[in-house]
PDB file of N, CA, C and O in Angstrom:
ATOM      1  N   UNK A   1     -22.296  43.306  12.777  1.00  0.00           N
ATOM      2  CA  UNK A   1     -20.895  43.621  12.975  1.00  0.00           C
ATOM      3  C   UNK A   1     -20.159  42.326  13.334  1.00  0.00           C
ATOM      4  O   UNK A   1     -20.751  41.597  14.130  1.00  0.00           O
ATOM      5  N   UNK A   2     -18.881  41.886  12.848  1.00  0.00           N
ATOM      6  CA  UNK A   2     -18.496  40.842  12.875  1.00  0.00           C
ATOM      7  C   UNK A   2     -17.005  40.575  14.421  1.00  0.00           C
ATOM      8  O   UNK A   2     -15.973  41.195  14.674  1.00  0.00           O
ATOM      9  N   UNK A   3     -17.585  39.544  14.972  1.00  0.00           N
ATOM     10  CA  UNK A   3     -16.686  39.701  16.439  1.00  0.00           C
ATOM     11  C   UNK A   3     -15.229  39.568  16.283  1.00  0.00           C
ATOM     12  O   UNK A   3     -14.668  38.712  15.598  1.00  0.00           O
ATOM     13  N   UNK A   4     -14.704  40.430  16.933  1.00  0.00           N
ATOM     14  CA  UNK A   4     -13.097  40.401  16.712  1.00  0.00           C
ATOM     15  C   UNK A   4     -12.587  40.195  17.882  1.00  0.00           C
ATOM     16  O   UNK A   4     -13.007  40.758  18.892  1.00  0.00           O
ATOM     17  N   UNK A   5     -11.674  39.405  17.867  1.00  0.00           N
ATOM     18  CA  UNK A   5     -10.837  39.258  18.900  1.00  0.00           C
ATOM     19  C   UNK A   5      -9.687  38.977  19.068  1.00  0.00           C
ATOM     20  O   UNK A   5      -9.168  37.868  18.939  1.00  0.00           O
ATOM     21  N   UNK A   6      -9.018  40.334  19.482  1.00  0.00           N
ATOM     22  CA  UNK A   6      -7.332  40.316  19.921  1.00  0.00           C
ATOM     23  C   UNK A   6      -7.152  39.588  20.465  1.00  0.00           C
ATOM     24  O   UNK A   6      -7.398  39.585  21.671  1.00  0.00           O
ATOM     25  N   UNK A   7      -6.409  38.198  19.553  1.00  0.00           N
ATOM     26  CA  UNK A   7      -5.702  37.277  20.584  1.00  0.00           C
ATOM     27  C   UNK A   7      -4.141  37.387  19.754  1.00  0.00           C
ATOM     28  O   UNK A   7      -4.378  37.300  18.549  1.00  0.00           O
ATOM     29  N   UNK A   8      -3.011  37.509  19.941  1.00  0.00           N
ATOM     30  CA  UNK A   8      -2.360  35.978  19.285  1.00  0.00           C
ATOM     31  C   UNK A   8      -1.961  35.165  20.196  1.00  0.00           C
ATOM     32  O   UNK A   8      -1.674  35.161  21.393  1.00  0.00           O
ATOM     33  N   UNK A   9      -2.036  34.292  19.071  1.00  0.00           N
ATOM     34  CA  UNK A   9      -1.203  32.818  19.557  1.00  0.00           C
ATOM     35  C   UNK A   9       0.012  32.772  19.171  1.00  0.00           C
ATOM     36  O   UNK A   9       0.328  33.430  18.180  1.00  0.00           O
ATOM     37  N   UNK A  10       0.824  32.113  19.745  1.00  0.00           N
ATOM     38  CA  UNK A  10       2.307  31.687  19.502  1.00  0.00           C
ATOM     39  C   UNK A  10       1.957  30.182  18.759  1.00  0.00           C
ATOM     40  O   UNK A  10       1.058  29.380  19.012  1.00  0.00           O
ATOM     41  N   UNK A  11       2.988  30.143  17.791  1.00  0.00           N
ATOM     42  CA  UNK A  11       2.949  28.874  17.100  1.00  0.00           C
ATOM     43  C   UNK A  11       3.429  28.039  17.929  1.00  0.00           C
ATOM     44  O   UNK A  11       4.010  28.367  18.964  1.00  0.00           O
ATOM     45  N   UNK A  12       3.194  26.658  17.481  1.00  0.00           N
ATOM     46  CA  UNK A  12       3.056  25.417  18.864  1.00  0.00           C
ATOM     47  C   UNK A  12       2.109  25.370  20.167  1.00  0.00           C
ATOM     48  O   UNK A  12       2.096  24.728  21.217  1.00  0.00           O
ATOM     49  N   UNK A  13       1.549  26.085  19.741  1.00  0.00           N
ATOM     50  CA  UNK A  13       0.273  26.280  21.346  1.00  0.00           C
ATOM     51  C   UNK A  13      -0.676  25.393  21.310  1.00  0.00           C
ATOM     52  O   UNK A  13      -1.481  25.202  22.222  1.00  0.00           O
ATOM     53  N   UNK A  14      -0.612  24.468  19.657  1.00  0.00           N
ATOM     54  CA  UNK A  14      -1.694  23.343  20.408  1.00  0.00           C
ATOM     55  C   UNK A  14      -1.474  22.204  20.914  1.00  0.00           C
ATOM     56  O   UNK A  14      -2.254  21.265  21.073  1.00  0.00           O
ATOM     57  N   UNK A  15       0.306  22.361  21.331  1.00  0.00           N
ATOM     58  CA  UNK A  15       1.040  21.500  22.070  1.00  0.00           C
ATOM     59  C   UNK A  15       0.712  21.322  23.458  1.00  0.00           C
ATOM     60  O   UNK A  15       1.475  20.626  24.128  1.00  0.00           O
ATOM     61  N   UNK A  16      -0.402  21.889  24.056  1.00  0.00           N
ATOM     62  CA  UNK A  16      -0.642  21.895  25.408  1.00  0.00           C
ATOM     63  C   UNK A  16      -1.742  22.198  25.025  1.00  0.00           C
ATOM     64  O   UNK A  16      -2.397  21.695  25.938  1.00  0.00           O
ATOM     65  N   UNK A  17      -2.381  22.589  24.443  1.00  0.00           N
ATOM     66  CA  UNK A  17      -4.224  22.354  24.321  1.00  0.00           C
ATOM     67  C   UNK A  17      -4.081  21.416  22.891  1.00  0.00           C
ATOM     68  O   UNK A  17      -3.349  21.690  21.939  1.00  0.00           O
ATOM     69  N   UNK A  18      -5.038  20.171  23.021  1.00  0.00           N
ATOM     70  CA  UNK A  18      -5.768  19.565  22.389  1.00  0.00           C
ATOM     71  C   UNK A  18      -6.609  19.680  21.685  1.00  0.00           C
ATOM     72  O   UNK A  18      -7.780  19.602  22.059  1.00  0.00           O
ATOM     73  N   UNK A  19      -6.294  19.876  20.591  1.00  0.00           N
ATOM     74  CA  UNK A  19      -7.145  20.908  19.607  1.00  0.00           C
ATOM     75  C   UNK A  19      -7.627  19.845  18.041  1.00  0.00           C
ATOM     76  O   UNK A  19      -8.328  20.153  17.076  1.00  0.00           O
ATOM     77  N   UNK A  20      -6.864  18.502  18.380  1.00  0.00           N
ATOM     78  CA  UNK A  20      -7.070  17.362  17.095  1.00  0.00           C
ATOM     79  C   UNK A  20      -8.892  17.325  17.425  1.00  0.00           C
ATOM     80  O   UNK A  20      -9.452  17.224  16.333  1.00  0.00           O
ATOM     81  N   UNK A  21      -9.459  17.353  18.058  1.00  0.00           N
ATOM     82  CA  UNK A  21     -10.870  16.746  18.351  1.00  0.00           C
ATOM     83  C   UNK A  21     -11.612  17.468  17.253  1.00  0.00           C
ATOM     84  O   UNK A  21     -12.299  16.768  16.509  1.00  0.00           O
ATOM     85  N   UNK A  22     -11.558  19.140  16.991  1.00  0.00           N
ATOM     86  CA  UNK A  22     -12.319  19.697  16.053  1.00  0.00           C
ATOM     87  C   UNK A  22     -11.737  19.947  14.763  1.00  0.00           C
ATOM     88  O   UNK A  22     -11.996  21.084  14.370  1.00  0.00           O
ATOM     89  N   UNK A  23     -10.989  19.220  13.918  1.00  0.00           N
ATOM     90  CA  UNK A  23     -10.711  19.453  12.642  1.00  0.00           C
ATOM     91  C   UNK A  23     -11.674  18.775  11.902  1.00  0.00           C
ATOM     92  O   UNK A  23     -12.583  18.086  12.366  1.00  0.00           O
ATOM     93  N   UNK A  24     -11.378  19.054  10.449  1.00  0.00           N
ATOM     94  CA  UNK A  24     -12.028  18.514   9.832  1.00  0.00           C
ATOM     95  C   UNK A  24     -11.377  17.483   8.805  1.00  0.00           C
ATOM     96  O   UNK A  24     -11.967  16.458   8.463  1.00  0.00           O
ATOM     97  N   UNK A  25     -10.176  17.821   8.365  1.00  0.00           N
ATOM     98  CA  UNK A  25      -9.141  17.311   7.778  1.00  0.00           C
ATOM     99  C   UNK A  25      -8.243  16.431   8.357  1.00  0.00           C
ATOM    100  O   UNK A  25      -7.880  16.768   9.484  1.00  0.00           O
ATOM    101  N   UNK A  26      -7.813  15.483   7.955  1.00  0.00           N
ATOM    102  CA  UNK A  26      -6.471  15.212   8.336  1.00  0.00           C
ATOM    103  C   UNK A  26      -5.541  14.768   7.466  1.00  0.00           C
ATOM    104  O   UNK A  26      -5.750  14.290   6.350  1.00  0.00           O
ATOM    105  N   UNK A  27      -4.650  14.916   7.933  1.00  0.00           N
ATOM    106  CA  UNK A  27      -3.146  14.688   7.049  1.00  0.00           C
ATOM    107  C   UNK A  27      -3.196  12.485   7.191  1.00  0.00           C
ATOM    108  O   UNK A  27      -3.633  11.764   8.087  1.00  0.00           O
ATOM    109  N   UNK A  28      -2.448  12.108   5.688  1.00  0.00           N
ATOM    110  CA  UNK A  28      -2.318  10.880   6.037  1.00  0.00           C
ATOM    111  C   UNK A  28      -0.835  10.389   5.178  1.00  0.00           C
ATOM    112  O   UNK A  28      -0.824  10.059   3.992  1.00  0.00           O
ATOM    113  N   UNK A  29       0.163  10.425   5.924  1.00  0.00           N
ATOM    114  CA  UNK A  29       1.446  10.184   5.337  1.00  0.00           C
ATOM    115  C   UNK A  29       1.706   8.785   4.397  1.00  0.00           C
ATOM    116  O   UNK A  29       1.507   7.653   4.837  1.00  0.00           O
ATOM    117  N   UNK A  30       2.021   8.979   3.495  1.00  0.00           N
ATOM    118  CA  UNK A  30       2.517   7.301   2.575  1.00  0.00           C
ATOM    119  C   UNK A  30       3.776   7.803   2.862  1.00  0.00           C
ATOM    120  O   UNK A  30       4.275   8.928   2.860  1.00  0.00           O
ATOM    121  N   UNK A  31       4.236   6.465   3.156  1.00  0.00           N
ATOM    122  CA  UNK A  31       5.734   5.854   3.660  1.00  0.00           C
ATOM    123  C   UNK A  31       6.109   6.360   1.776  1.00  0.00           C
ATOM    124  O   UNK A  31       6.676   7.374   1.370  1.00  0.00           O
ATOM    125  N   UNK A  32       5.498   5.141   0.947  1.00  0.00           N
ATOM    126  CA  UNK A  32       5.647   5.037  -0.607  1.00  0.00           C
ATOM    127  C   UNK A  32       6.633   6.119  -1.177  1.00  0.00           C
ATOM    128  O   UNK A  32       7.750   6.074  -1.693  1.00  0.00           O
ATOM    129  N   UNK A  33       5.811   7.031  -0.886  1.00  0.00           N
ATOM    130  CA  UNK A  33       6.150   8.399  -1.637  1.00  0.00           C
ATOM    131  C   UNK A  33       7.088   9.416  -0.453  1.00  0.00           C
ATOM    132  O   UNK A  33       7.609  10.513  -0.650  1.00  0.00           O
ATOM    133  N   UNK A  34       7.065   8.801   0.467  1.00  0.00           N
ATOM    134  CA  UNK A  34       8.105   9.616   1.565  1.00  0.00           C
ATOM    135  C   UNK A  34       9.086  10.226   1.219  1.00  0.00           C
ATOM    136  O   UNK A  34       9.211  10.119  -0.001  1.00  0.00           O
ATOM    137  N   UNK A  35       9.885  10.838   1.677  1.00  0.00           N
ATOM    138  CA  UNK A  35      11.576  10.884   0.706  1.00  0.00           C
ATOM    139  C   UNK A  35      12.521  11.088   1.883  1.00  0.00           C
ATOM    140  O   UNK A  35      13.743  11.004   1.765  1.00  0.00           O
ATOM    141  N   UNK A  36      11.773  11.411   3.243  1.00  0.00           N
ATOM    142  CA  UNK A  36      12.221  11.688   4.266  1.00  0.00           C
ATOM    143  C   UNK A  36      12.667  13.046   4.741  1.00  0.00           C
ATOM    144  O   UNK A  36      13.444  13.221   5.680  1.00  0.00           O
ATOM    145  N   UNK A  37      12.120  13.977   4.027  1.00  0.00           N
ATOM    146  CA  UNK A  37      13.087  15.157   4.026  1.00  0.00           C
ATOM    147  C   UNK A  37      12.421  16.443   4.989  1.00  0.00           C
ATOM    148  O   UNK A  37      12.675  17.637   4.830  1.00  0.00           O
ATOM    149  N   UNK A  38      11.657  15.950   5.850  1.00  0.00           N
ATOM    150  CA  UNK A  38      10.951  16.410   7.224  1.00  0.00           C
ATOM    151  C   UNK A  38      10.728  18.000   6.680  1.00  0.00           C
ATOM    152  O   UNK A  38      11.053  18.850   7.509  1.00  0.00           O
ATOM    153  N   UNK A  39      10.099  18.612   5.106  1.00  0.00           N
ATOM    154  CA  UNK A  39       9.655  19.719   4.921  1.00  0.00           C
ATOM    155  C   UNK A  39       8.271  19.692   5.961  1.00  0.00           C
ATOM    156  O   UNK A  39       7.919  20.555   6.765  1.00  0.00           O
ATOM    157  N   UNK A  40       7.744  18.612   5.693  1.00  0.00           N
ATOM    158  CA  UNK A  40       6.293  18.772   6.532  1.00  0.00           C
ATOM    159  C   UNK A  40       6.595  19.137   8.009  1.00  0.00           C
ATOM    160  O   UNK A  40       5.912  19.987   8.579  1.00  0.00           O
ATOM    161  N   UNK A  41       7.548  18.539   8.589  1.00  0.00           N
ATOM    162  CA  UNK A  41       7.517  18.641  10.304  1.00  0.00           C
ATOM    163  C   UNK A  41       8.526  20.376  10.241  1.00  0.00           C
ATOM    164  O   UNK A  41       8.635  21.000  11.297  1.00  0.00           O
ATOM    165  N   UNK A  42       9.084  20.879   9.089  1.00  0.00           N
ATOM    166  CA  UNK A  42       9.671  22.166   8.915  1.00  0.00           C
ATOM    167  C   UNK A  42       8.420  23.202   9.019  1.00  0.00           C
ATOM    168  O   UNK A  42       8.547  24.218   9.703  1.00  0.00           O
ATOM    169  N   UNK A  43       7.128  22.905   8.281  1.00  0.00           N
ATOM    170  CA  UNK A  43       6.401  24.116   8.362  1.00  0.00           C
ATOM    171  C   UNK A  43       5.319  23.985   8.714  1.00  0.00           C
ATOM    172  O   UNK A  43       4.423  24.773   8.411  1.00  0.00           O
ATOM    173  N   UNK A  44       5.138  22.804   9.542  1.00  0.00           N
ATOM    174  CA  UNK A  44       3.987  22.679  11.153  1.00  0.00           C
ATOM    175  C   UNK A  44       3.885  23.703  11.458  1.00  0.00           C
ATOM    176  O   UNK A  44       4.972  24.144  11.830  1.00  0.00           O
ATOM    177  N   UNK A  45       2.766  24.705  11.538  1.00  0.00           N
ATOM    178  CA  UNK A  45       2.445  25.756  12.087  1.00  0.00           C
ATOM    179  C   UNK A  45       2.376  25.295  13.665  1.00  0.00           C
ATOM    180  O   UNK A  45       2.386  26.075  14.618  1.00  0.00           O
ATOM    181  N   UNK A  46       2.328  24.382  13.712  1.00  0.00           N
ATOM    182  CA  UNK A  46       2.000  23.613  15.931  1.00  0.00           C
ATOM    183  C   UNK A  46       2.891  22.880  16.031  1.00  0.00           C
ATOM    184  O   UNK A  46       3.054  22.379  17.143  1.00  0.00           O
ATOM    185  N   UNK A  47       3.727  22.550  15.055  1.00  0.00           N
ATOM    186  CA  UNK A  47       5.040  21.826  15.588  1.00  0.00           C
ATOM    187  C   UNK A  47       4.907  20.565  15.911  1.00  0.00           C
ATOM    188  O   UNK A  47       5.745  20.036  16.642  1.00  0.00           O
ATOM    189  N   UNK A  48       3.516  19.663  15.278  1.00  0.00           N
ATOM    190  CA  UNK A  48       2.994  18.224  15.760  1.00  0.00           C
ATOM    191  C   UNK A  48       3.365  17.785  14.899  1.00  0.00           C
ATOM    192  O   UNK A  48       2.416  17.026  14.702  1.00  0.00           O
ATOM    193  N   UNK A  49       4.265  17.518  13.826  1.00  0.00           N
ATOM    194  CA  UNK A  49       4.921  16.440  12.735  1.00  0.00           C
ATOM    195  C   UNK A  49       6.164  16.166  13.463  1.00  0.00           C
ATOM    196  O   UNK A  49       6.886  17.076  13.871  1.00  0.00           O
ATOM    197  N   UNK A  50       6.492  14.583  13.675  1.00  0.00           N
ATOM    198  CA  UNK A  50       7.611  14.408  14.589  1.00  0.00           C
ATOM    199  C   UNK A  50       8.235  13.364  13.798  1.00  0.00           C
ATOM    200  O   UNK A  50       7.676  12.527  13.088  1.00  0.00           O
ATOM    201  N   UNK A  51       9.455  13.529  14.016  1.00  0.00           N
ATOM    202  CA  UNK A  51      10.429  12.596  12.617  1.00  0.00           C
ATOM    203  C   UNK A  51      10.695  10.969  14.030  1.00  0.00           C
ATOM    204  O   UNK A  51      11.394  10.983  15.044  1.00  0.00           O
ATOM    205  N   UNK A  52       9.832   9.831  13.483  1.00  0.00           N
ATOM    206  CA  UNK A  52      10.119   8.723  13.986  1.00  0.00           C
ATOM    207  C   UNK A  52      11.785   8.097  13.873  1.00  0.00           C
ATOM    208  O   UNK A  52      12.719   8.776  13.445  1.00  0.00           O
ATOM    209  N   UNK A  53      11.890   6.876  14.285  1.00  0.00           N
ATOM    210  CA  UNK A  53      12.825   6.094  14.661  1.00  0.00           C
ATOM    211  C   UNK A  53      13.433   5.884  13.402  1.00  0.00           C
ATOM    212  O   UNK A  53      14.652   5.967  13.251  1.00  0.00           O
ATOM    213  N   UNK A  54      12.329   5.511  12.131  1.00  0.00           N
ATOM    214  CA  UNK A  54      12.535   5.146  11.089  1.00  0.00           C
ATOM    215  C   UNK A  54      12.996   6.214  10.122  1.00  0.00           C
ATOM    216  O   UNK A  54      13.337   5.923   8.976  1.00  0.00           O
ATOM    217  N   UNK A  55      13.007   7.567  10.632  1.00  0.00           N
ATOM    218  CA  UNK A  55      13.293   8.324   9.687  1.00  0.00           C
ATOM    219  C   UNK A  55      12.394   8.770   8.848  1.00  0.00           C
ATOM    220  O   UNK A  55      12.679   9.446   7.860  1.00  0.00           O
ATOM    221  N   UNK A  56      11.121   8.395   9.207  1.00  0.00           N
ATOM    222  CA  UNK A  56       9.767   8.796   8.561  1.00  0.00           C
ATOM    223  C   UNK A  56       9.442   9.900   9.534  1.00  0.00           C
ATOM    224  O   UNK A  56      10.124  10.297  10.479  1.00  0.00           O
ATOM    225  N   UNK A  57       8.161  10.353   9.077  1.00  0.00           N
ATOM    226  CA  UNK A  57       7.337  11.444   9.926  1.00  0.00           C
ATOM    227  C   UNK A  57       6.082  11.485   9.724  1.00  0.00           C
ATOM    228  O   UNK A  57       5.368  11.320   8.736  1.00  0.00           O
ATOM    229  N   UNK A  58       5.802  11.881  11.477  1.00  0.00           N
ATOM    230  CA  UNK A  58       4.219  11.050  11.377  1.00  0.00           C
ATOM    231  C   UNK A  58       3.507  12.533  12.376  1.00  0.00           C
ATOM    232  O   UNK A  58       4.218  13.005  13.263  1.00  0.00           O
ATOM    233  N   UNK A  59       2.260  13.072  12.138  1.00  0.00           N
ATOM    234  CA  UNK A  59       1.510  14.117  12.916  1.00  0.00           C
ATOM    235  C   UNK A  59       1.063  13.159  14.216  1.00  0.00           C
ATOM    236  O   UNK A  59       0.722  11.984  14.082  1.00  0.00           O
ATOM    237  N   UNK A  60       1.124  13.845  15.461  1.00  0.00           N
ATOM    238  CA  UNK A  60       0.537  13.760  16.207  1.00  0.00           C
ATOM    239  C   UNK A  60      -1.084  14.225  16.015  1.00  0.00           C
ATOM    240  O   UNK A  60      -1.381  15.414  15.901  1.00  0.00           O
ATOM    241  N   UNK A  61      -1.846  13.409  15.999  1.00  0.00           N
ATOM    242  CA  UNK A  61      -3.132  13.720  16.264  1.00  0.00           C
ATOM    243  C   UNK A  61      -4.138  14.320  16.941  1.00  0.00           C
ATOM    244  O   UNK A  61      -5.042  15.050  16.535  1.00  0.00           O
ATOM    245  N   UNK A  62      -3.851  13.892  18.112  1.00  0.00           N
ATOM    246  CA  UNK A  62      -4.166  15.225  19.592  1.00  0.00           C
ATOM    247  C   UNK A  62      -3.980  16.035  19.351  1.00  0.00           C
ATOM    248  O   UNK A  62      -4.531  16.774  20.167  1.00  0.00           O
ATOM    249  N   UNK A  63      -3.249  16.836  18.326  1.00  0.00           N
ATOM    250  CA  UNK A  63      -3.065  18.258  18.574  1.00  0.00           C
ATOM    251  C   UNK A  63      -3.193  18.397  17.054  1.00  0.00           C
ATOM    252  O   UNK A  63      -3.753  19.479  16.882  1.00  0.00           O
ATOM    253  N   UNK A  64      -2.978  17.903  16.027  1.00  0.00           N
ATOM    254  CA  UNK A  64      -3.062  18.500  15.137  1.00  0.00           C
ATOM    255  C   UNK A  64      -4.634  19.520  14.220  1.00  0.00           C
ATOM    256  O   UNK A  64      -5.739  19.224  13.764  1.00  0.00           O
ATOM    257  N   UNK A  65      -4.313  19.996  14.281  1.00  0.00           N
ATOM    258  CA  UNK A  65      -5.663  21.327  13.511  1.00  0.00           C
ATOM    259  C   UNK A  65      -6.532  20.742  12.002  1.00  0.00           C
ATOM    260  O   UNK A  65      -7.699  20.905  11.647  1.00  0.00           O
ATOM    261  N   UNK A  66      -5.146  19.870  11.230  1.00  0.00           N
ATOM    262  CA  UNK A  66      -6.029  19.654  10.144  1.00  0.00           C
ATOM    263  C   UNK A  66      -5.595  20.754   9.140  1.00  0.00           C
ATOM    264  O   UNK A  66      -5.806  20.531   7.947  1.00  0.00           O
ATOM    265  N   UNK A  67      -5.012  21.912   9.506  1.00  0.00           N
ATOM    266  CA  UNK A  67      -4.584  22.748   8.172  1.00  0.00           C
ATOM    267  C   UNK A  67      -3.972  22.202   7.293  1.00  0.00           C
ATOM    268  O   UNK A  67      -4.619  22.651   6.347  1.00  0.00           O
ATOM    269  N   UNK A  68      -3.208  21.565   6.833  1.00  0.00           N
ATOM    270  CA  UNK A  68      -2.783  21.199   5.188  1.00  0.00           C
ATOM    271  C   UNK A  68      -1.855  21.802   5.222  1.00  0.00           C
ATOM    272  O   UNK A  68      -1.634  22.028   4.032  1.00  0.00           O
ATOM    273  N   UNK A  69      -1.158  22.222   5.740  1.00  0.00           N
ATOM    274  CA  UNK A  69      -0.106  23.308   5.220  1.00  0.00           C
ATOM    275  C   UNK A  69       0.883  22.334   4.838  1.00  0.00           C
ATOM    276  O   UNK A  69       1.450  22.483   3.756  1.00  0.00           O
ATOM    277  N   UNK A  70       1.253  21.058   5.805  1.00  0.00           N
ATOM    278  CA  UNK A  70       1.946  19.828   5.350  1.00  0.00           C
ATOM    279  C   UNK A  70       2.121  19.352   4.320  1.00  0.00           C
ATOM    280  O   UNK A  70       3.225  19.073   3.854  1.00  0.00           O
ATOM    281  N   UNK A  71       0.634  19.114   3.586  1.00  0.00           N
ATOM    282  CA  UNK A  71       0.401  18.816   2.506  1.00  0.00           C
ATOM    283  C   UNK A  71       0.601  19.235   1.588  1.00  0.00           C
ATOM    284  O   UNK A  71       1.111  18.597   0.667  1.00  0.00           O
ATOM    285  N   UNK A  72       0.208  20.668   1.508  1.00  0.00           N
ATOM    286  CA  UNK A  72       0.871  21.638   0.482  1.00  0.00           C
ATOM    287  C   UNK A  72       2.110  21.954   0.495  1.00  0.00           C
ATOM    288  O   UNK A  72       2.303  22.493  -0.595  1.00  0.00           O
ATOM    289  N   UNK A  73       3.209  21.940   1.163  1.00  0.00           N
ATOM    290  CA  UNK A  73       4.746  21.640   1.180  1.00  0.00           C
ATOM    291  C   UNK A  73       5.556  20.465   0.464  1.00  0.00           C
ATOM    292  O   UNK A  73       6.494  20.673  -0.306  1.00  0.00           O
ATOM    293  N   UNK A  74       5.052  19.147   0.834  1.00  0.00           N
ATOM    294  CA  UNK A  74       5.707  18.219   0.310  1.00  0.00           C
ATOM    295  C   UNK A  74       5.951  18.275  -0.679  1.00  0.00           C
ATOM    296  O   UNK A  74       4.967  18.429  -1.403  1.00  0.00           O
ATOM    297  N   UNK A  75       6.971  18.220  -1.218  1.00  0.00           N
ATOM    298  CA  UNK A  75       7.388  18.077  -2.583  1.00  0.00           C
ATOM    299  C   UNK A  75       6.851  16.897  -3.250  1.00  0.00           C
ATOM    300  O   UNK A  75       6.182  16.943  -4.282  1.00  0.00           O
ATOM    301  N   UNK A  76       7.231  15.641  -2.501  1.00  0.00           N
ATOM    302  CA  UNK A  76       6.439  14.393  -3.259  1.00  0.00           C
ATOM    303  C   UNK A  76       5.324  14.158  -3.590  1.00  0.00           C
ATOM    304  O   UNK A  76       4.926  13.380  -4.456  1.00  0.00           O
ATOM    305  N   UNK A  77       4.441  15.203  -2.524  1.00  0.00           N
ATOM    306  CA  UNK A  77       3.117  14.696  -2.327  1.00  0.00           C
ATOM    307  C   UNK A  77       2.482  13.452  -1.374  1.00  0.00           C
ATOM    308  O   UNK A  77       1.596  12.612  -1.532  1.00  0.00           O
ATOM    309  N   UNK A  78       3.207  13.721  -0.549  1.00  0.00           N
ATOM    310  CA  UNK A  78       3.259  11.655   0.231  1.00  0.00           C
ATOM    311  C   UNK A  78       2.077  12.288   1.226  1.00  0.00           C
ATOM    312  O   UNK A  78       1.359  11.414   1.712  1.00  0.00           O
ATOM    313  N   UNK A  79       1.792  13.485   1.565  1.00  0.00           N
ATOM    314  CA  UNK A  79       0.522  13.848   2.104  1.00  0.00           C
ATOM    315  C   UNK A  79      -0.295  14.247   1.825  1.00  0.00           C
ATOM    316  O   UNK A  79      -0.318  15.412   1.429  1.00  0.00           O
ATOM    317  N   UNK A  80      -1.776  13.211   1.914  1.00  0.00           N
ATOM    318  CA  UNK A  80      -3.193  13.673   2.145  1.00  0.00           C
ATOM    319  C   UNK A  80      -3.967  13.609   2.815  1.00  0.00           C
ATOM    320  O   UNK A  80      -4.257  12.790   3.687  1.00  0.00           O
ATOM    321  N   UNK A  81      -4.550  14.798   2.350  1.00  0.00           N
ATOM    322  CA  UNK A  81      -5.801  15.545   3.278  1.00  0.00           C
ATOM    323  C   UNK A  81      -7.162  14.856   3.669  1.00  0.00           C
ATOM    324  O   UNK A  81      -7.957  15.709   3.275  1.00  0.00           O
ATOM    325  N   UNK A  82      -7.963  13.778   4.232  1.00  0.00           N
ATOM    326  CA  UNK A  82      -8.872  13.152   3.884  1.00  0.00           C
ATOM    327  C   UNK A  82      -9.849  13.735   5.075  1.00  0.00           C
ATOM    328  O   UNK A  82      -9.384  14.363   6.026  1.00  0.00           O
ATOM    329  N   UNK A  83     -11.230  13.466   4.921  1.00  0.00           N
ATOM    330  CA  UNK A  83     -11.979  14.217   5.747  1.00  0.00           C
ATOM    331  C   UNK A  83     -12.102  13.553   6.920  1.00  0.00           C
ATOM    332  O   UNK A  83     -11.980  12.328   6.880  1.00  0.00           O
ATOM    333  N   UNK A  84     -12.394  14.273   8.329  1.00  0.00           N
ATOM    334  CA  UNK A  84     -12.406  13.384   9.363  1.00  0.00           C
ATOM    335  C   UNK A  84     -13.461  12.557   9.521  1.00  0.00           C
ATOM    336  O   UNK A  84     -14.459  12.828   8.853  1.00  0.00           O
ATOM    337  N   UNK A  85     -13.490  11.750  10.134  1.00  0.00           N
ATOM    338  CA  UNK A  85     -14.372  10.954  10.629  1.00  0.00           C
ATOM    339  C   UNK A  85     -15.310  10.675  11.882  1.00  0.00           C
ATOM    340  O   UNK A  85     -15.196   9.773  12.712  1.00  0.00           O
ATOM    341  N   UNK A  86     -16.036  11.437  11.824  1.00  0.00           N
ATOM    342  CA  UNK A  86     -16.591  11.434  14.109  1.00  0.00           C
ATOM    343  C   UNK A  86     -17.677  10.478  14.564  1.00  0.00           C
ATOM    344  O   UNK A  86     -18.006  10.436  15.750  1.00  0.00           O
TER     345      UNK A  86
END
């Protein structure tokens, strides 16, 4: 029988737990192909894509999960997924 457990979470909750340590993925932004148009930091399921000084946008790491969802948004494609490293 497979374990279930009633939780939810509220989106942004791995803003206070540290949750970058167990992914497997991570996101890796090219400036190149940027366009600036912060879809990625729009559909952060944790809300860790943060639009810099420059008008770029960059994931916080500490917290980020590694889902892709970033990646799969961009229109340009300026994000990839590469495997982590431990």
């Amino acid at each position: 029988m497979p374990l279930v457990i009633k939780t939810v979470v509220k989106p942004g909750s791995t803003i206070v737990n540290k949750t970058g340590a167990w992914r497997s993925f991570k996101p890796i932004f090219d400036r190149e192909l940027c366009s600036k148009c912060g879809i990625c930091a729009m559909y952060c399921p944790e809300a860790v894509v943060y639009k810099l000084e420059s008008g770029y946008y960059d994931p916080d790491y500490d917290f980020c999960k590694g889902c892709g969802i970033c990646a799969n948004e961009c229109p340009r494609k300026a994000i990839t997924m590469i495997l982590e490293e431990k």
